[in-house]
C-alpha positions in Angstrom: 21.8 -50.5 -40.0 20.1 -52.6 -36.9 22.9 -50.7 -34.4 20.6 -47.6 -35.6 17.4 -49.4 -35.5 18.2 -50.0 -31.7 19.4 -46.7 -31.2 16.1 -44.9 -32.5 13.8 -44.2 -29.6 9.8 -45.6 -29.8 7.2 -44.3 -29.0 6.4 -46.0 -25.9 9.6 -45.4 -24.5 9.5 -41.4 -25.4 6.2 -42.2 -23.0 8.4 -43.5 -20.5 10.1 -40.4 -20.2 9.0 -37.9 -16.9 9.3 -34.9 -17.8 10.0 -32.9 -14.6 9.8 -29.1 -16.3 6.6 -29.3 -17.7 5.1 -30.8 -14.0 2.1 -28.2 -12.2 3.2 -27.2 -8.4 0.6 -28.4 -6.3 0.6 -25.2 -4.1 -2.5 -23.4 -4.0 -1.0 -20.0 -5.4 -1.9 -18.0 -8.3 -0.4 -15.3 -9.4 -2.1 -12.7 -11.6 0.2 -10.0 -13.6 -0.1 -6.7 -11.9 -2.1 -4.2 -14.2 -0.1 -1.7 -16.1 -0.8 1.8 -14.6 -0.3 4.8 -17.9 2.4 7.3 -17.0 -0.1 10.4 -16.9 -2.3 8.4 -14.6 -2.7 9.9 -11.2 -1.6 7.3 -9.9 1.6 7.7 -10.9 1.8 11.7 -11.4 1.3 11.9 -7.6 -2.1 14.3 -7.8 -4.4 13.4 -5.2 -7.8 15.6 -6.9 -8.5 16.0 -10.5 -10.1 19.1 -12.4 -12.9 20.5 -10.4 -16.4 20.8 -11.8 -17.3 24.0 -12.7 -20.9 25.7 -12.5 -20.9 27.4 -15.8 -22.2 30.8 -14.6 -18.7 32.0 -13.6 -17.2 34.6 -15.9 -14.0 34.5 -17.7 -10.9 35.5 -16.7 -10.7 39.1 -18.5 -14.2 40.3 -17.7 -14.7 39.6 -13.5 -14.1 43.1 -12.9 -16.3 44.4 -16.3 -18.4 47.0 -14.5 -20.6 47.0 -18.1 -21.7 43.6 -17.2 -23.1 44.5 -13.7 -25.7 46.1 -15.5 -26.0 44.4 -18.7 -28.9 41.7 -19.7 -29.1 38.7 -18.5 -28.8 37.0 -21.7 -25.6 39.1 -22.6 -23.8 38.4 -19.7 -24.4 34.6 -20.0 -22.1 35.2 -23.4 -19.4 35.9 -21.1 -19.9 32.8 -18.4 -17.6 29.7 -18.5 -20.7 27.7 -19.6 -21.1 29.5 -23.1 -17.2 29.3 -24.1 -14.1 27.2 -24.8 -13.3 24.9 -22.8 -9.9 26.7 -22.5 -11.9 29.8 -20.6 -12.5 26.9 -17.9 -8.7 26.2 -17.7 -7.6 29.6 -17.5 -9.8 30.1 -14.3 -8.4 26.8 -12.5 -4.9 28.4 -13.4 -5.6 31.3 -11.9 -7.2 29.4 -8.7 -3.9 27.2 -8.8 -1.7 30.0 -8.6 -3.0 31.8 -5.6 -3.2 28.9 -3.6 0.6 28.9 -3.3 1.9 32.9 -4.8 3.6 35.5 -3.2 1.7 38.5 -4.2 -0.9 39.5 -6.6 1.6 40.0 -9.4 3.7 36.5 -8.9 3.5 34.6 -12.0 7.4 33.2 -12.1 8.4 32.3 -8.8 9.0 28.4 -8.2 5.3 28.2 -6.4 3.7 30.5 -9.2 5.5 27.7 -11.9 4.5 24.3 -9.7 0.7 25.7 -9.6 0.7 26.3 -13.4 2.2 23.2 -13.9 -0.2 21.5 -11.9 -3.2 23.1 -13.3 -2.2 22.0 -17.1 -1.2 18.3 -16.1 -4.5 17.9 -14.6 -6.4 19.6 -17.4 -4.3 17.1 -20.2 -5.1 14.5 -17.5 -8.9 14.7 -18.0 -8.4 15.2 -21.7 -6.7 11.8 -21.9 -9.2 10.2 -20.0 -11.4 11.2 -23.0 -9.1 10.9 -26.0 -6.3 7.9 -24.3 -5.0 7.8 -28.0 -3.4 11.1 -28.5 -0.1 10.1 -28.6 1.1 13.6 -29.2 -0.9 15.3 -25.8 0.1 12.1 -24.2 4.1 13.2 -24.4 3.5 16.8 -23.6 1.9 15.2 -20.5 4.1 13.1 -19.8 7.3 15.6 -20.4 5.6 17.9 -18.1 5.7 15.7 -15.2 8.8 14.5 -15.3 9.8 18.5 -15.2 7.7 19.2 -12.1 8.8 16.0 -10.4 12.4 17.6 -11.5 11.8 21.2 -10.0 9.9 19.0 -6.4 13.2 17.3 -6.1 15.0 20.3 -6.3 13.2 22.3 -4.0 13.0 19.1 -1.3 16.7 19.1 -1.5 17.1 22.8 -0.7 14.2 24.0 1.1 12.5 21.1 2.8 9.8 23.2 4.5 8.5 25.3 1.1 8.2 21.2 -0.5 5.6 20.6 1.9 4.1 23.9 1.9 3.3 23.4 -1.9 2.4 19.8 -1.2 0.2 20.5 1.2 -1.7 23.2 -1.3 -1.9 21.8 -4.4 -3.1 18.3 -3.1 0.3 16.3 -4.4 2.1 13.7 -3.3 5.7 13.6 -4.2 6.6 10.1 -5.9 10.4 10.2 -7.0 11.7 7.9 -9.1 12.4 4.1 -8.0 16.4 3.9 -7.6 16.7 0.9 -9.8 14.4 -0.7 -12.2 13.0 -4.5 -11.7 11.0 -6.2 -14.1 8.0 -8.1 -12.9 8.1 -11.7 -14.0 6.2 -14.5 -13.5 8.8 -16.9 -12.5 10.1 -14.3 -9.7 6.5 -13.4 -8.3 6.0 -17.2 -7.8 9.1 -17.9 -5.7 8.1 -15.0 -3.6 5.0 -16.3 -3.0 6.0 -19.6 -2.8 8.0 -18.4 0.4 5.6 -16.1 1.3 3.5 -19.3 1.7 6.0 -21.3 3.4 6.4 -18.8 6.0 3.2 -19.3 6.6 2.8 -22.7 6.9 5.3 -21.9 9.1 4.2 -19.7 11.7 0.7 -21.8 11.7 2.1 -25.0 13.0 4.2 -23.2 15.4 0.9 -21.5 16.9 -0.8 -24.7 16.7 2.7 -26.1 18.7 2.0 -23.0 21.1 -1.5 -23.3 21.9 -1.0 -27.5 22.2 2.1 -26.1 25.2 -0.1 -23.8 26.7 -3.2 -26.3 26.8 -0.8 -28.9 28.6 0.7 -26.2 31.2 -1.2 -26.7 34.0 -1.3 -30.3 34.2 2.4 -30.0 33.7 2.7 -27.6 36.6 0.8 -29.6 38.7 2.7 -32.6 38.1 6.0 -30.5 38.9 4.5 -29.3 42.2 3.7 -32.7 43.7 7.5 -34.1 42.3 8.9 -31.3 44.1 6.8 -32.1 47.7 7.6 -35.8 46.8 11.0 -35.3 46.4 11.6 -32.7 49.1 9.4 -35.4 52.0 11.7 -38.6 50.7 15.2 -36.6 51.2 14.2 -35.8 54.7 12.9 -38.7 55.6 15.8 -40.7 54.2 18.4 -37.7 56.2 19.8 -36.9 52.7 21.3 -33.7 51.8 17.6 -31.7 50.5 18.6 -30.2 47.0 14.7 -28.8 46.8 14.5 -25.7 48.3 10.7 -24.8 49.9 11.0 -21.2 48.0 11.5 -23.5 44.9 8.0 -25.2 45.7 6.4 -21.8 46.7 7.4 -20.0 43.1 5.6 -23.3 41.3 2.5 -23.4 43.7 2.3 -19.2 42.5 2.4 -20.2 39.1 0.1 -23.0 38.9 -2.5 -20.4 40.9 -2.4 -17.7 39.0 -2.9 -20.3 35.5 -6.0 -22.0 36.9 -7.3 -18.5 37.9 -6.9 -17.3 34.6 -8.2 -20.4 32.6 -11.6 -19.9 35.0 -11.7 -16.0 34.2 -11.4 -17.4 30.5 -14.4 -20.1 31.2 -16.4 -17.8 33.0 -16.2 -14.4 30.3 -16.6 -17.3 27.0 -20.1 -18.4 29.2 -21.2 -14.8 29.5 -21.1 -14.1 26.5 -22.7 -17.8 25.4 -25.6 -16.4 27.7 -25.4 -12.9 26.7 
């Protein structure tokens, strides 16, 4: 019974104990969880403009060409303008703008253009209707169903006809954003090492342009210093009939150097007190 009495840790030797898991980084980084971006965001769908404002007074779809209405009253052709119907009247028109941005001819409603600008024309209407309604869980899989299909039919058409994908780019305002290859989730303890070597990279690169600039500040003293040991040396060999190892080209190529440097560091001086004065 005491052998366990010894054996049961106390409380101020569970104190004792450092525990190294539970210890804060002292690194200044913070690290904030990305925000979740909804599939039928544009963001994500790859449409650069949304559903354009109409001005109401346009008529619908099935009476433009109503020669009655050119000479009807005022008040009975506003029954037939955008502003005194459904909203779907509205739609209809921006399908119908949609599609001959990109058709064939006047009578193209199925070729793969014709199909990507009615597709486009009802993702961005649903689009605007979730911004309104985000709960309706039943428009938001229609929506998102239908963009997996047009980023389906892009793919296709970028694989076979390259120049017809950025044609239909180019006129419906999209951006083409495929599918990563692999999925990664974002965790915290992954974000952190990055940025923990993101920040030791640059600790890194900051003392090394701090080593630089200290170099570069010492360079001319160290060049003249080099240009009088080289005269030094080059006077005692001939003096003392010794074999001269320092050439007078050798001397010349420092002396260059060390000219040029000063000129620059007083064409430095000179442009940092004009502007002082300036």
């Amino acid at each position: 019974m005491n052998s366990l009495v010894k054996l049961r840790p106390t409380a101020s030797s569970i104190n004792q104990i450092v525990r190294t898991y539970a210890l804060k980084s002292d690194l200044k980084i913070k690290w904030v969880r990305p925000e979740k971006i909804p599939c039928y965001k544009p963001e994500k769908s790859g449409d650069l403009q949304g559903l354009p404002k109409f001005a109401g007074t346009e008529l619908m779809k099935d009476f433009r060409d109503s020669k009655e209405l050119e000479t009807a009253d005022e008040s009975v052709r506003k029954l037939f303008t955008l502003e005194h119907n459904r909203r779907r009247e509205m739609v209809e028109n921006f399908k119908e703008d949609m599609v001959r941005r990109v058709y064939r001819h006047e009578l193209d409603y199925g070729s793969m253009e014709a199909t990507l600008g009615l597709m486009t024309a009802r993702i961005r209407s649903l689009q605007e209707y979730m911004e309104q309604f985000p709960r309706q869980s039943v428009v938001k899989v229609q929506l998102k169903e239908l963009i997996d299909k047009r980023k389906r039919f892009l793919r296709y058409l970028r694989r076979w006809d390259y120049r017809r994908f950025e044609y239909i780019l180019e006129k419906l305002d999209l951006v083409y954003k495929p599918y990563p290859t692999h999925f990664h989730w974002i965790t915290r303890k992954d974000s952190l090492r990055k940025l923990t070597n993101i920040h030791c990279d640059q600790i890194k690169d900051s003392r090394l342009q701090e080593y630089r600039q200290q170099l570069e500040s010492q360079q001319l003293d160290f060049l003249e210093k080099k240009l009088k040991t080289l005269e030094f040396m080059r006077q005692e060999q001939i003096e003392c009939r010794v074999p001269v190892t320092v050439e007078q080209e050798q001397i010349k190529t420092v002396r260059k150097q060390y000219e040029e440097l000063k000129r620059k560091r007083e064409a430095i001086v000179e442009s940092k007190k004009e502007q002082e004065d300036s």
